[in-house]
C-alpha positions in Angstrom: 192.9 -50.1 -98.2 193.6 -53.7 -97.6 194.5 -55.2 -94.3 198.3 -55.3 -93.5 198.5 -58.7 -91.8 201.6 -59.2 -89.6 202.6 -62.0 -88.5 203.9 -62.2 -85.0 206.6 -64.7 -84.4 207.6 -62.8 -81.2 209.9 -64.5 -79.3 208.5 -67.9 -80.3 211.9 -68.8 -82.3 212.6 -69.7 -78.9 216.5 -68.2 -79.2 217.1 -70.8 -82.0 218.4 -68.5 -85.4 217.0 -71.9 -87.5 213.6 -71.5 -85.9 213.5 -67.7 -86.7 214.5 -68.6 -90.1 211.4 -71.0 -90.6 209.4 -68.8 -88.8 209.4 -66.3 -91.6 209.4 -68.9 -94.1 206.0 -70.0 -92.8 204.7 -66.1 -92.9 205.4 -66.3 -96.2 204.2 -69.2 -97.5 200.8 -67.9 -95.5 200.5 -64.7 -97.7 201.4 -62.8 -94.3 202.4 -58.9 -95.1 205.0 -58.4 -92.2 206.6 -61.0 -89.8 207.5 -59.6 -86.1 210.0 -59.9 -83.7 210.8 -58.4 -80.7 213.9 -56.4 -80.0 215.1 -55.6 -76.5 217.8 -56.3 -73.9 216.7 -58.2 -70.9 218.8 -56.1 -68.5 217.1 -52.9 -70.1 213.7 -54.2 -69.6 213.2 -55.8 -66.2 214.5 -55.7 -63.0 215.6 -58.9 -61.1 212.9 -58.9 -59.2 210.1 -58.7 -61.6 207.3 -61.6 -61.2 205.9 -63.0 -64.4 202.9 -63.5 -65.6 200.6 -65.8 -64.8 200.7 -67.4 -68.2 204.5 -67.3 -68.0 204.6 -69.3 -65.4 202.0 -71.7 -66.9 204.2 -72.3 -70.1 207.8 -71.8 -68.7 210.0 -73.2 -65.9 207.8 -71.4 -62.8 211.3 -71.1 -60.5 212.9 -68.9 -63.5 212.9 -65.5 -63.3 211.3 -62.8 -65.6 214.8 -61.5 -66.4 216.6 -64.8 -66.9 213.4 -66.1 -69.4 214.1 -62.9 -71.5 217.7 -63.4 -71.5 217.0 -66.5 -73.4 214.8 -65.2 -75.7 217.3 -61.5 -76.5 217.3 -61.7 -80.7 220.8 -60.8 -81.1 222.1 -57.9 -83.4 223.6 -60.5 -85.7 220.7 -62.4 -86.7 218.5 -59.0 -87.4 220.5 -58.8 -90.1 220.1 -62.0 -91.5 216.2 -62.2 -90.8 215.9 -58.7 -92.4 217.6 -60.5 -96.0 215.2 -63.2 -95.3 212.2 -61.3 -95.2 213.5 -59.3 -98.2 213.5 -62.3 -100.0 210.6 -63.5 -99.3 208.9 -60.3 -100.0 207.8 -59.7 -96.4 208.6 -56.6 -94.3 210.5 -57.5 -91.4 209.3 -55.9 -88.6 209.9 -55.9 -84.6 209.2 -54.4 -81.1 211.7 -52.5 -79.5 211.3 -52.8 -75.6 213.6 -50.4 -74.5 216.1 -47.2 -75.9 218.8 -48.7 -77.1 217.2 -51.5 -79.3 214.9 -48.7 -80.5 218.2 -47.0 -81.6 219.4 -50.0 -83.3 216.4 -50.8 -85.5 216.2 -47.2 -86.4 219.6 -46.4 -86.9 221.5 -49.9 -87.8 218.9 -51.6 -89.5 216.8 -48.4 -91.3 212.9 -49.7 -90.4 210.4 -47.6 -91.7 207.5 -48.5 -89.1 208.3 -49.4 -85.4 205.9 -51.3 -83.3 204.8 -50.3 -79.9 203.6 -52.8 -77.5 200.6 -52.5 -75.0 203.0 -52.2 -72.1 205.0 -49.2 -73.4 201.7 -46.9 -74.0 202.8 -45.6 -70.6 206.2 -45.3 -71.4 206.7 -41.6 -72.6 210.6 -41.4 -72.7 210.2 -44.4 -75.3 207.5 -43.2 -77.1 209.6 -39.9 -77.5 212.2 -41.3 -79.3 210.1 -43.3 -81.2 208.2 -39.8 -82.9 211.0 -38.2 -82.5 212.7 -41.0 -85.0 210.0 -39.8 -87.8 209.4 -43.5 -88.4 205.6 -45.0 -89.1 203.8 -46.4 -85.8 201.9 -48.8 -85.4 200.7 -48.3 -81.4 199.0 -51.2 -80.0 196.5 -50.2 -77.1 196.0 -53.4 -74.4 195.2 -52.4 -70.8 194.4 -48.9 -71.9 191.8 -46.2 -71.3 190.8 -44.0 -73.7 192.9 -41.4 -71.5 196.1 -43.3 -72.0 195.8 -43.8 -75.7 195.6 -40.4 -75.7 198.2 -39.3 -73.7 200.6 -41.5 -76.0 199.6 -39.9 -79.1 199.9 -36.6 -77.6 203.9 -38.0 -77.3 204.4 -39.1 -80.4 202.7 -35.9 -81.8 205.4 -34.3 -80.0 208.3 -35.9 -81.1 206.9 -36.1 -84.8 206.5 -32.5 -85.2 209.6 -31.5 -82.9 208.4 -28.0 -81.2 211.1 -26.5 -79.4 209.6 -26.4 -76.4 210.4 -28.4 -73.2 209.3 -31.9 -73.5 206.1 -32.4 -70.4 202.3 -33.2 -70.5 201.7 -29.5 -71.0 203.8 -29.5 -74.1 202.5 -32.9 -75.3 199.1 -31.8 -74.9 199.7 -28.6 -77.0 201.3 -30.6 -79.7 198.2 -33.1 -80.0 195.7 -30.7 -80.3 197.7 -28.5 -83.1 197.2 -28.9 -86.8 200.5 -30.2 -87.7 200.2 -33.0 -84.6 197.1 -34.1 -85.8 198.4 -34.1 -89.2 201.4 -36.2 -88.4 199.6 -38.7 -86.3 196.8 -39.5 -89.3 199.6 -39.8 -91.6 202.1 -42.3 -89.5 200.1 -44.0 -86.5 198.0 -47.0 -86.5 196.2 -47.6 -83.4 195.7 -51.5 -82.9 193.3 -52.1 -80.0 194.1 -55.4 -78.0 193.3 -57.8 -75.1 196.7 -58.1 -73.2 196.1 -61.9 -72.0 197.4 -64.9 -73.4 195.3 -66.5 -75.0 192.8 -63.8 -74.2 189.1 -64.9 -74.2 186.9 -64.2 -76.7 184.7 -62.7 -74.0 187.2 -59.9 -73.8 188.1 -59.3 -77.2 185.6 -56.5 -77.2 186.0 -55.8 -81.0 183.7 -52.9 -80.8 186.4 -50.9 -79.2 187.8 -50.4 -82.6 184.8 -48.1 -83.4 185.5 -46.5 -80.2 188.7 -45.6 -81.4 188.4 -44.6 -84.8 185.3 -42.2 -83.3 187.8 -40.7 -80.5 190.6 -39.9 -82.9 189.5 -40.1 -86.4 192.6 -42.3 -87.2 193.0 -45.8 -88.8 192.7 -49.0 -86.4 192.9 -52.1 -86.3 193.7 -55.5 -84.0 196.2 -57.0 -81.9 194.7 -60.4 -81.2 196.0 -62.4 -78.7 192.2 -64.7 -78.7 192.4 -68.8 -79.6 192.0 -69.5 -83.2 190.9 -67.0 -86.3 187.4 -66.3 -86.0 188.2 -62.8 -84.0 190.8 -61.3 -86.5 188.5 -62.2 -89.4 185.5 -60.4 -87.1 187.6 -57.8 -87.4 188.5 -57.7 -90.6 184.9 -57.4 -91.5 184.9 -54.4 -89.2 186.7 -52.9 -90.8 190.2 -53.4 -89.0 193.6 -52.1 -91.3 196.0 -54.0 -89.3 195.8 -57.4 -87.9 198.5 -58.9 -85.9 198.8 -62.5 -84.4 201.5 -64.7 -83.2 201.9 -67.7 -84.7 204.2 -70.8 -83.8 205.6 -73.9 -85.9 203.9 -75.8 -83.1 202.0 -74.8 -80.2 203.2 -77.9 -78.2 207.2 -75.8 -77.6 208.1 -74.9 -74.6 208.6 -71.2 -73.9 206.0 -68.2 -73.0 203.5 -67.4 -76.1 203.7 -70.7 -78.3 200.6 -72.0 -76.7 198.9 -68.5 -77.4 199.7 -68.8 -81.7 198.5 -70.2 -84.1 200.0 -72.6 -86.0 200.9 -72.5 -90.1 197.8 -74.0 -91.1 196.0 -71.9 -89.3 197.8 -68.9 -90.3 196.7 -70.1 -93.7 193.5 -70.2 -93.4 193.0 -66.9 -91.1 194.8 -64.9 -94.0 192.6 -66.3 -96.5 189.6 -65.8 -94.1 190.5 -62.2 -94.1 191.3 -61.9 -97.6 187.8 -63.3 -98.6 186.3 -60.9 -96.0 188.0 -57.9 -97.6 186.3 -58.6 -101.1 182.9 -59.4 -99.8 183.6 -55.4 -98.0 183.3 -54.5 -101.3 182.7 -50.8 -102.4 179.5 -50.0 -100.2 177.5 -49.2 -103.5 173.9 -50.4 -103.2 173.7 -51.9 -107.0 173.4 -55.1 -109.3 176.6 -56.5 -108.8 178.4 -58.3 -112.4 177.5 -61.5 -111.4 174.0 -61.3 -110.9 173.3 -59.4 -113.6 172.5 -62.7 -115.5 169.8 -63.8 -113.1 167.5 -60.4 -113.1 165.2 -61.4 -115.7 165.1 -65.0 -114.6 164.8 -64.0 -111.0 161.9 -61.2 -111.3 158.7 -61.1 -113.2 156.7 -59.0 -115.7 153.2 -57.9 -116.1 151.3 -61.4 -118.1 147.7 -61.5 -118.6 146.2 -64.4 -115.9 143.9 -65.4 -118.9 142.6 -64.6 -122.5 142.4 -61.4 -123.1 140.5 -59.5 -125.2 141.4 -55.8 -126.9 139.6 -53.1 -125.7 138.8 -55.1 -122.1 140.3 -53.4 -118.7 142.5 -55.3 -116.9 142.1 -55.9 -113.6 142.9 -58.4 -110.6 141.5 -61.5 -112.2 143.1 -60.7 -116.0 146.3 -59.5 -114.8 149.4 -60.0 -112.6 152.8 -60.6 -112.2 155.1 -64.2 -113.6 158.6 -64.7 -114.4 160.8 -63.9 -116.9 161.5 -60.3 -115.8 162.0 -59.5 -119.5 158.5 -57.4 -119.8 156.9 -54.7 -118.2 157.9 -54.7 -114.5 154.9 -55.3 -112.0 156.1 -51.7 -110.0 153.5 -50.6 -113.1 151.0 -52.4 -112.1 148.7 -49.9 -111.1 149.2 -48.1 -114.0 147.5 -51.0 -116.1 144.6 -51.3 -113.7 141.1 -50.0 -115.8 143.2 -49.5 -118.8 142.4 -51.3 -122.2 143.9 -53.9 -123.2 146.1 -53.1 -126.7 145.5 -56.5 -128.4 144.3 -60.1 -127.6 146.3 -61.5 -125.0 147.1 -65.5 -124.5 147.0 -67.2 -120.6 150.8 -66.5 -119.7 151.2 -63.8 -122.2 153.6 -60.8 -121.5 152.2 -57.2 -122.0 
């Protein structure tokens, strides 16, 4: 399948509806799949009192509070609309990250997505992850700071709320509904598993692309990468290995202020990590071990045929010194070689001439 590549604007329109509006334009123009926002309300999703990250405080005002920099960065209900016609116009899928309940409600039920995006920091959030199976809608479940143990534990959720038993929502339910057929079912047919690095940038150190494999092993489900690493090299790594998903935030300029511009890419880059991938995805090719149509031309020039290695006369055996291998391939191919060993020859034979 090819790779869906989404491009994650995030919260990098910097609560400007122009920048939003360019943002996709620039997805676009990059051959993106998918541009992402994020979806929440900053009273739903942090307390007062909750510290920011360390990068936060590195790229935003360090006496501002968590909750105050989120306020500025809430996409209101209004402009989903908009950026929804935008995308649709473009011929990108809008896509976004609901952070708590209620804007999980609103981009199921107001705006009709068909695939919801799970951050890293909500694989431990089961009454979210609830709702988001229970809304049938495709997920796409990225995996950063998690064990193998937690990634499992979330898709025993949403195996849950996809299949709807009606039994009492808890671990023990969860777990019965992940290991039944109809679970399993539902989660290869609607869950992506990104793996991810939840640092911003992350170093390429920690990318630990191998992971995927780890993944796809565990669950026997399509994967693919979150990557929050500097530049492209590591989404078109993964890419080659075989990734279905790549998301990365991207910026019109990593020199604005606010929280994940200085993690993204900018357009040019975008560009050229798209096309990166893109090449990558044909060289994949179909894994069969053949002559491929453009080198069929070169065999004959390429390889070599049986010649005599001087005059020859009929009747006389070949061997070492009268016969051996040249190019054009065109003749008998030297793999026969031995076959022609003590045999006679069938006529006179020139320096250079082919059997």
């Amino acid at each position: 399948m090819p790779v869906t590549i989404i491009a994650e604007a995030g919260v990098n329109h910097n609560g400007e509806v122009e920048m939003a509006r360019r943002l996709i334009d620039v997805a676009a123009e990059a051959g993106a799949d998918a541009v992402k926002f994020q979806t929440f309300k900053a009273d739903l999703l942090a307390t007062a009192a909750a510290p920011k990250a360390d990068y936060q405080n590195a790229t935003t005002e360090s006496a501002e509070s968590q909750l105050a920099m989120l306020k500025r960065l809430e996409l209101p209900a209004a402009w989903h609309h908009e950026l929804v016609e935008r995308c649709r116009d473009k011929g990108l899928e809008f896509l976004s990250t609901p952070f708590d309940r209620q804007s999980l409600g609103f981009l199921t039920d107001d705006l009709d997505l068909k695939t919801l995006k799970m951050a890293s920091g909500e694989i431990t959030n089961g009454p979210l992850l609830l709702q988001a199976g229970q809304s049938g809608r495709n997920i796409i479940l990225s995996t950063g700071m998690s064990t193998l143990q937690e990634v499992e534990d979330a898709l025993a959720i949403l195996a849950f709320g996809f299949i709807g038993p009606g039994s009492k929502p808890g671990r023990q339910a969860f777990r019965a509904a992940f290991a039944s057929a109809d679970g399993r079912a539902a989660l290869l047919e609607k869950v992506v598993i990104l793996h991810c690095t939840t640092e911003y940038p992350s170093p390429a150190g920690d990318a630990n692309l191998a992971a995927m494999a780890t993944l796809r092993k565990a669950f026997g489900m399509p994967v693919g990468l979150s990557d929050h690493t500097e530049g492209i090299a590591v989404p078109i790594a993964a890419a080659a290995l075989g990734a279905q998903v790549i998301e990365k935030h991207f910026t019109l300029d990593r020199a604005l202020p606010g929280p994940d511009h200085k993690a993204s890419v900018e357009p040019g880059e975008l560009t050229a990590m798209i096309a990166g991938i893109r090449a990558v995805e044909a060289a994949l090719g179909d894994g069969i071990k053949g002559p491929r149509p453009s080198e069929m031309k070169n065999m004959d020039i390429a390889r070599k045929s049986l010649v005599a290695l001087r005059p020859v006369r009929a009747g006389e055996p070949f061997d070492a010194d009268n016969l051996g291998a040249k190019r054009p391939g065109s003749g008998v191919s030297p793999m026969d070689y031995w076959d022609w060993l003590d045999q006679p020859a069938p006529r006179d034979l020139a320096t250079d001439e082919a059997l």
